[in-house]
Residue frames as a rotation matrix with the C-alpha (Angstrom) as fourth column:
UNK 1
0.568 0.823 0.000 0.00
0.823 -0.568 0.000 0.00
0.000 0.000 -1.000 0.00
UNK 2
-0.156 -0.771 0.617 2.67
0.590 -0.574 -0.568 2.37
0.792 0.276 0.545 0.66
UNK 3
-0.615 -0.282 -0.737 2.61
0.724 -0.572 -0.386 5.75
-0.313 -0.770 0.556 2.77
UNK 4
0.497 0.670 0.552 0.44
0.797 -0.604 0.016 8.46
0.344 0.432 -0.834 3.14
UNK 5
-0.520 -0.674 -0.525 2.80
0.848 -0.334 -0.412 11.16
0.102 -0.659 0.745 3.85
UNK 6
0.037 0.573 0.819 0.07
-0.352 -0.759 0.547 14.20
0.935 -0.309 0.174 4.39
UNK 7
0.816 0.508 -0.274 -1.06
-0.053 0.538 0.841 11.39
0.575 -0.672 0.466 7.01
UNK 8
0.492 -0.616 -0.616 2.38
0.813 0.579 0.071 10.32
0.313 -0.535 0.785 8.52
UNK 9
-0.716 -0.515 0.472 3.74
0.286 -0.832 -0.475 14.04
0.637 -0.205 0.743 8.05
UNK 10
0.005 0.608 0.794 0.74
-0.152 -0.784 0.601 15.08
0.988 -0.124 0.089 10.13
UNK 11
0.872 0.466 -0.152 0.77
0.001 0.309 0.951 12.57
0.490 -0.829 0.269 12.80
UNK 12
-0.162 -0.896 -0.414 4.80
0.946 -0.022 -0.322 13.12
0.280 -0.444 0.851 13.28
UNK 13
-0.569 -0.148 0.809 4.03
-0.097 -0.965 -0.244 17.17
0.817 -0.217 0.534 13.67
UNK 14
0.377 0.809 0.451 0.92
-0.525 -0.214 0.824 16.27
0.763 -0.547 0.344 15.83
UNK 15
0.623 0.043 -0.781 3.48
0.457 0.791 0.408 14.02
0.635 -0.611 0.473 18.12
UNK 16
-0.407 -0.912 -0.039 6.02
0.795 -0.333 -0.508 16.33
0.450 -0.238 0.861 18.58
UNK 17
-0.328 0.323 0.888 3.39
-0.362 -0.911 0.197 18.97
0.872 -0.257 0.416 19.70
UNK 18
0.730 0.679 -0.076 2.64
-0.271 0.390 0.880 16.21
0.627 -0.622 0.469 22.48
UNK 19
0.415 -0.654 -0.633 5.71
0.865 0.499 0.052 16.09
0.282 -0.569 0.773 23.69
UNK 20
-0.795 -0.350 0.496 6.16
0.122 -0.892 -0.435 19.94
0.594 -0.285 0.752 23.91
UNK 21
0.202 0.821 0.534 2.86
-0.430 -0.415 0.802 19.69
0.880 -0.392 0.270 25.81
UNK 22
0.613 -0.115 -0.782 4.66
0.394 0.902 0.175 17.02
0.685 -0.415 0.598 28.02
UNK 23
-0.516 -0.855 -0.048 7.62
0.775 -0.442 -0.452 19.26
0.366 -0.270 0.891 28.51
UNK 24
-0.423 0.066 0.904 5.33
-0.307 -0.949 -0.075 22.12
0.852 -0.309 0.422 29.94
UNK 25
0.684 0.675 0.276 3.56
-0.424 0.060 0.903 19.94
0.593 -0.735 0.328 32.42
UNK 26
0.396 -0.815 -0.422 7.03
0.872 0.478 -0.104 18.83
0.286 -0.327 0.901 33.45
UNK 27
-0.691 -0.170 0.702 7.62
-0.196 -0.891 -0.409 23.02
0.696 -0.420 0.583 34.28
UNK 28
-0.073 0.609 0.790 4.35
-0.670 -0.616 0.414 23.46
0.739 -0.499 0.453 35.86
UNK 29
0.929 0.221 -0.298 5.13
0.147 0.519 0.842 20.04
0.340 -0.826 0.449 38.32
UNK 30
-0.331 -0.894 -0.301 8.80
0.843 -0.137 -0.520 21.30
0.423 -0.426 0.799 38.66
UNK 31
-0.143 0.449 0.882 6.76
-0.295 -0.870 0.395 24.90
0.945 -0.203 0.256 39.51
UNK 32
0.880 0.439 -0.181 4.37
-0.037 0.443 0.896 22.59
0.473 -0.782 0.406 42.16
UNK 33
0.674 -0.353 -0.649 7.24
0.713 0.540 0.447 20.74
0.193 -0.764 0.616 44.30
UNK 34
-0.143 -0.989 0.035 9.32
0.669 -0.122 -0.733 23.74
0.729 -0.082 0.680 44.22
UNK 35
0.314 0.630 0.710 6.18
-0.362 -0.612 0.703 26.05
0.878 -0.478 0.036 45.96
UNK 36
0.712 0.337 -0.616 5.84
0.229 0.718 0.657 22.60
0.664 -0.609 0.434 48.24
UNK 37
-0.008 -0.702 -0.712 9.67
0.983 0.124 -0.134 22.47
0.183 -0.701 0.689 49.62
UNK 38
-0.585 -0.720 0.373 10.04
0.374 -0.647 -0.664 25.94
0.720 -0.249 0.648 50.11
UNK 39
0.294 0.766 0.572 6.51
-0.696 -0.238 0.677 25.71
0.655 -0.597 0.463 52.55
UNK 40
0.767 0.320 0.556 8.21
-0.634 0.242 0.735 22.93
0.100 -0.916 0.388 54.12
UNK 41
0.036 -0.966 0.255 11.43
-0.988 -0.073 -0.138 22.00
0.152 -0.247 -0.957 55.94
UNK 42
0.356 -0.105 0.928 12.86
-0.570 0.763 0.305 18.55
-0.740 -0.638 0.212 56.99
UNK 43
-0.680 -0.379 0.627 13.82
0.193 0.733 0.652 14.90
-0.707 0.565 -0.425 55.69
UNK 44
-0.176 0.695 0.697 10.61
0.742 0.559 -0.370 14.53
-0.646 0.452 -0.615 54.20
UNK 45
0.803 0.170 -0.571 10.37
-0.349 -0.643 -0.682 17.75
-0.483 0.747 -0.457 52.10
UNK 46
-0.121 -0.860 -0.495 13.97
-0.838 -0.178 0.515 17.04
-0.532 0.478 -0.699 51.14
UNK 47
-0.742 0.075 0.666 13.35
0.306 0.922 0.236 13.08
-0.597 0.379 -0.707 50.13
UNK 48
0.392 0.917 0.078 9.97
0.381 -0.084 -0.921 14.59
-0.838 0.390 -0.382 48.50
UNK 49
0.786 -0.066 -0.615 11.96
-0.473 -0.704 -0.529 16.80
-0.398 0.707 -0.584 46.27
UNK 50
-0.293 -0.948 0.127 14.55
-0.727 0.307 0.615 14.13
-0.621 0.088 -0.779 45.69
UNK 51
-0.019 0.538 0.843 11.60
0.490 0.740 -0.461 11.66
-0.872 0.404 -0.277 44.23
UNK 52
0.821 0.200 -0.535 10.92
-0.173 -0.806 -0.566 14.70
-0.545 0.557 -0.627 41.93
UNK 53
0.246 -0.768 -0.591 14.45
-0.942 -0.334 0.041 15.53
-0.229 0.547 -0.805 40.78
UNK 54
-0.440 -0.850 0.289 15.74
-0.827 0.509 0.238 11.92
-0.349 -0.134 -0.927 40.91
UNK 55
-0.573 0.498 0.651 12.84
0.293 0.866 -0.404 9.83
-0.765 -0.041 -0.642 39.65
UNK 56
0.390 0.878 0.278 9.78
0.572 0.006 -0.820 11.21
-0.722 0.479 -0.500 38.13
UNK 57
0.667 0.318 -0.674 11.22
-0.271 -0.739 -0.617 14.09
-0.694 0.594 -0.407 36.36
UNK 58
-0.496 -0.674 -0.547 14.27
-0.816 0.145 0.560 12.48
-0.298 0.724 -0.622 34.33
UNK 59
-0.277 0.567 0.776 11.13
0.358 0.810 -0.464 9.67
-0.892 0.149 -0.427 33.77
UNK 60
0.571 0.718 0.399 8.87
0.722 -0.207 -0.660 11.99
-0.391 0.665 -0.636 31.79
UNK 61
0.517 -0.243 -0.821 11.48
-0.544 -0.834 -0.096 14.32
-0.661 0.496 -0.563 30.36
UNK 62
-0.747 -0.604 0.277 13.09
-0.266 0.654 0.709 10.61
-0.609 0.456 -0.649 28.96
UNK 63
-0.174 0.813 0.556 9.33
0.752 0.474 -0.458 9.99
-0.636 0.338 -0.694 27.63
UNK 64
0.730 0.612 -0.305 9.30
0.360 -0.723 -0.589 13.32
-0.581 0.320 -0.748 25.85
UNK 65
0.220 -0.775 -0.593 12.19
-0.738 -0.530 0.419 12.88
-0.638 0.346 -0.688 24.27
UNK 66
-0.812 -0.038 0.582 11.16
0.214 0.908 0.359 9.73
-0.543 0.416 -0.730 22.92
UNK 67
0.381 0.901 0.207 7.70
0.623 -0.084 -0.778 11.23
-0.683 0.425 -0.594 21.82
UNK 68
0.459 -0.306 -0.834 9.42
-0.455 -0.887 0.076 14.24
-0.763 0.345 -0.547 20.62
UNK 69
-0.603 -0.773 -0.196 11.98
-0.578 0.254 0.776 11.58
-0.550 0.581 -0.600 18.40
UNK 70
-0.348 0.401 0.847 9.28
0.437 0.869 -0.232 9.50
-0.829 0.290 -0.478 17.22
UNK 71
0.906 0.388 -0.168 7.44
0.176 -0.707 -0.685 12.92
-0.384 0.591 -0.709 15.63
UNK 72
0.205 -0.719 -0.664 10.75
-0.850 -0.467 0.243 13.59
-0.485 0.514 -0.707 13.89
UNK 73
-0.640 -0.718 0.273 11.06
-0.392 0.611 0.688 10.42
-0.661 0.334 -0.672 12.68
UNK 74
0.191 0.943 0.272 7.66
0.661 0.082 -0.746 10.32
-0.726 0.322 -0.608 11.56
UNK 75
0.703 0.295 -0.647 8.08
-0.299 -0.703 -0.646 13.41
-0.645 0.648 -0.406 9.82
UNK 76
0.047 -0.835 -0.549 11.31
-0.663 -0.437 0.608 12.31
-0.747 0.335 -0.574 8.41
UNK 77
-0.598 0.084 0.797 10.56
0.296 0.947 0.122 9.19
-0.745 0.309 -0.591 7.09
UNK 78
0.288 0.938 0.193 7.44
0.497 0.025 -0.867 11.01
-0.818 0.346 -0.459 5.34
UNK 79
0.817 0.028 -0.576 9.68
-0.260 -0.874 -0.411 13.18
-0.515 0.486 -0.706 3.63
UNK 80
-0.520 -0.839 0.162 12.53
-0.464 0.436 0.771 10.91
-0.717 0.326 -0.616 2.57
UNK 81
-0.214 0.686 0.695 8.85
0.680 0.616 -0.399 9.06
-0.702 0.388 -0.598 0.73
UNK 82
0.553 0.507 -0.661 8.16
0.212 -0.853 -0.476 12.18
-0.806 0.123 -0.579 -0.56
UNK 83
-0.035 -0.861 -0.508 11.59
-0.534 -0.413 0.737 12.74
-0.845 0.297 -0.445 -2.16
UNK 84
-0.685 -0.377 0.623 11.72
0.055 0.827 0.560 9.02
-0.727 0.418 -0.545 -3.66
UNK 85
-0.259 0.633 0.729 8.08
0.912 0.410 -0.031 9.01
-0.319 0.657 -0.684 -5.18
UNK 86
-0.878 -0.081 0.472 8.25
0.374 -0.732 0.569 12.86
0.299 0.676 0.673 -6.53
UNK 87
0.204 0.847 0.492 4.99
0.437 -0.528 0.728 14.09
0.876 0.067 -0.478 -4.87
C-alpha cells in the first residue's frame, strides 16, 4: 500500500506537539514541588523533592524525548517518501 505522507507528516508534527505539551507539564510540576519544599522543611520535604528531581522528572522528560523523536522520525521518514516518489 505504501505511505500516506500528508497522514504520517501530520501525525509526526501532531506528536512532537505532544511532547512539547509534556515538557510544559514537566515546568508546571517542577513549579508545584518547588512552591511545596520551600513551605516545608525537613527529611521529608527534602526526600519529596529528591523523588521529583531523581525519579519522576528524568522519567517523563526521557518519555518526551522519545515522543518528541518519534514525531521527527515520523516526519522524516514522510519526507525521505516524498523525495523518492516525486509528490
Amino acid at each position: 500500500m505504501g505511505m500516506d505522507v500528508d497522514v504520517v507528516e501530520g501525525l509526526g508534527r501532531q506528536l512532537k506537539s505532544q511532547a512539547q505539551q509534556i515538557q510544559s507539564v514537566i515546568s508546571q510540576i517542577e513549579n508545584l514541588v518547588n512552591q511545596a519544599v520551600s513551605s516545608w522543611d525537613g527529611k521529608d520535604s527534602q526526600d519529596f523533592h529528591q523523588w521529583w528531581t531523581g525519579e519522576h522528572k528524568p522519567n517523563l522528560t526521557k518519555l518526551q524525548h522519545a515522543i518528541d523523536g518519534l514525531g521527527t522520525s515520523a516526519i522524516n521518514n514522510a519526507s525521505e517518501q516524498r523525495q523518492v516518489s516525486g509528490h
